[in-house]
C-alpha positions in Angstrom: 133.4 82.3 129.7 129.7 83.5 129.1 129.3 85.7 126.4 126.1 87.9 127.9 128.4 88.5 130.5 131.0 90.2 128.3 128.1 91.9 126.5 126.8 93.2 129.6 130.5 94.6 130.7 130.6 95.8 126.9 127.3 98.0 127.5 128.3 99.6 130.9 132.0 100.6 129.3 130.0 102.3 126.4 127.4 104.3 129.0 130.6 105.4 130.6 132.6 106.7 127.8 129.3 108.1 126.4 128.5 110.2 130.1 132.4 111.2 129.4 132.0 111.9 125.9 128.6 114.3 127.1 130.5 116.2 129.6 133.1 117.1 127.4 131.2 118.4 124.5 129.4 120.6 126.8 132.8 121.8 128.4 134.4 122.2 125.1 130.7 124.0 123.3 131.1 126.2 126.4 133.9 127.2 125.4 133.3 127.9 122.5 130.6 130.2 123.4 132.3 131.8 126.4 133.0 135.7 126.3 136.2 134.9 127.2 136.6 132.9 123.7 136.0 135.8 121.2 138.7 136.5 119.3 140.6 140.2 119.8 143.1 139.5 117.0 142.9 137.2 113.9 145.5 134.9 115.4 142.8 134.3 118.6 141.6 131.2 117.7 140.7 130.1 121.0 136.9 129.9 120.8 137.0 128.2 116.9 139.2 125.9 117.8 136.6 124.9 121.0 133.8 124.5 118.6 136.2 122.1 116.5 136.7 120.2 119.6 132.9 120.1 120.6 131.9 119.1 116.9 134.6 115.9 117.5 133.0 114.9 120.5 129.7 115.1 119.0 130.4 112.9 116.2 132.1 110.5 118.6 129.2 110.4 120.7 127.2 109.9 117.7 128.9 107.0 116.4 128.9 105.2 120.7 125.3 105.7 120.5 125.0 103.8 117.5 127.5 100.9 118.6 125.6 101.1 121.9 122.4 100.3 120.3 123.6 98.0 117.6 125.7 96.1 120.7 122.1 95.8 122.3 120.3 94.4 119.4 123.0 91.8 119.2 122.7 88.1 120.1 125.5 86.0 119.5 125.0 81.9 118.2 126.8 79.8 119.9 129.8 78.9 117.4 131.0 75.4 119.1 132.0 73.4 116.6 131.2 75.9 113.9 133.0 77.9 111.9 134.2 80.9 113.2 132.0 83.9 112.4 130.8 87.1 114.2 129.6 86.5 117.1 131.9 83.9 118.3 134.1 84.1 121.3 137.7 82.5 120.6 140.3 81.5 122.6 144.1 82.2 120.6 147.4 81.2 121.0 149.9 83.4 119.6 153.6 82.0 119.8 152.4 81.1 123.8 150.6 83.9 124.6 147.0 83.2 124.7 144.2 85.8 124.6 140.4 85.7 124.3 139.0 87.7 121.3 135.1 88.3 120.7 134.3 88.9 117.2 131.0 91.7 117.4 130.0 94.0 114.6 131.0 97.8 117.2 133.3 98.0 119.6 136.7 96.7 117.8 139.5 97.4 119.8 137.8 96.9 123.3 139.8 95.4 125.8 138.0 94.0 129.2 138.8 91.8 132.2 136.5 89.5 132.6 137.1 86.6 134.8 140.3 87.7 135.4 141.3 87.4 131.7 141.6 89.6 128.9 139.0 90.0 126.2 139.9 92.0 123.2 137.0 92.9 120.8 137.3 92.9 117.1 135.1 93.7 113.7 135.2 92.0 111.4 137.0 94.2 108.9 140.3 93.8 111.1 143.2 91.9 110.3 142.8 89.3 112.9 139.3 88.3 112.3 140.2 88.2 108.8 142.4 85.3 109.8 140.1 83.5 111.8 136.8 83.7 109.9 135.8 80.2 108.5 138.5 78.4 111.1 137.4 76.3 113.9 139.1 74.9 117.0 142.9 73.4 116.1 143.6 75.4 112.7 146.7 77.6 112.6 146.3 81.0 111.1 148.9 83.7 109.8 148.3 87.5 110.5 148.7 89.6 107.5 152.2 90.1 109.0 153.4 86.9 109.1 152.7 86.2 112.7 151.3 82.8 113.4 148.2 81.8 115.6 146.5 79.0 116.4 142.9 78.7 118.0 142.2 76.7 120.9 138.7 77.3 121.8 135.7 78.7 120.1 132.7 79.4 121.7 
């Protein structure tokens, strides 16, 4: 698995949900502005509650465009026969399930397909890059709930 090619799929998901994020702040600030949003009684809270929705989106479109450009100033090492660190690209098995995890510095919780198989991206403040920081291929790890790992390949 090449990892420019999971950064590259990375990027385009983030322009996408940023273009989403875009449209609906400017359908929710609409809204907020709309004649149709003023208030005729003190329980109207129609048009606040629209500019509490456009100020969310405008934080979370904030925070993409700074993952989007910390994701694009990002080169990952190569971590093959290295301790695992971020920026390596690991290969788990977890009581025979077996998943790929990327550990970047944004984006945790990203899932992909690439190559037909499932990439999950992690920070390194979760739990499961807590486990397998320092580890190389062969170690066994525990999750902070007990479940056991171990890692196969490590890129």
């Amino acid at each position: 698995m090449i990892k420019q090619d999971i950064l590259q799929q990375l990027a385009e998901h983030l322009k996408a949900e940023i273009q989403r994020l875009q449209a609906a702040n400017k359908q929710a600030a609409a809204g907020a502005t709309d004649s149709e949003s003023r208030a005729e009684s003190k329980w109207d809270t129609q048009g606040l509650e629209s500019s509490y929705l456009a100020r969310g989106y405008a934080a979370q479109f904030d925070s993409m465009n700074e993952q989007a450009k910390l994701l694009n100033e990002f080169s990952p090492a190569s971590f093959t026969g290295q301790p695992i660190d971020t920026g390596a690209l690991v290969k788990c098995d977890f009581d025979g399930y077996r998943s790929w995890v990327f550990l970047l510095p944004c984006c945790g919780g990203t899932e992909l397909m690439v190559e037909d198989e499932e990439v999950t991206v992690v920070t390194p403040e979760s739990p499961l890059a807590g486990a397998l920081v320092g580890r190389q291929a062969g170690d066994a790890y525990q999750l902070p709930n007990g479940a056991m790992g171990t890692i196969l390949i490590v890129e």
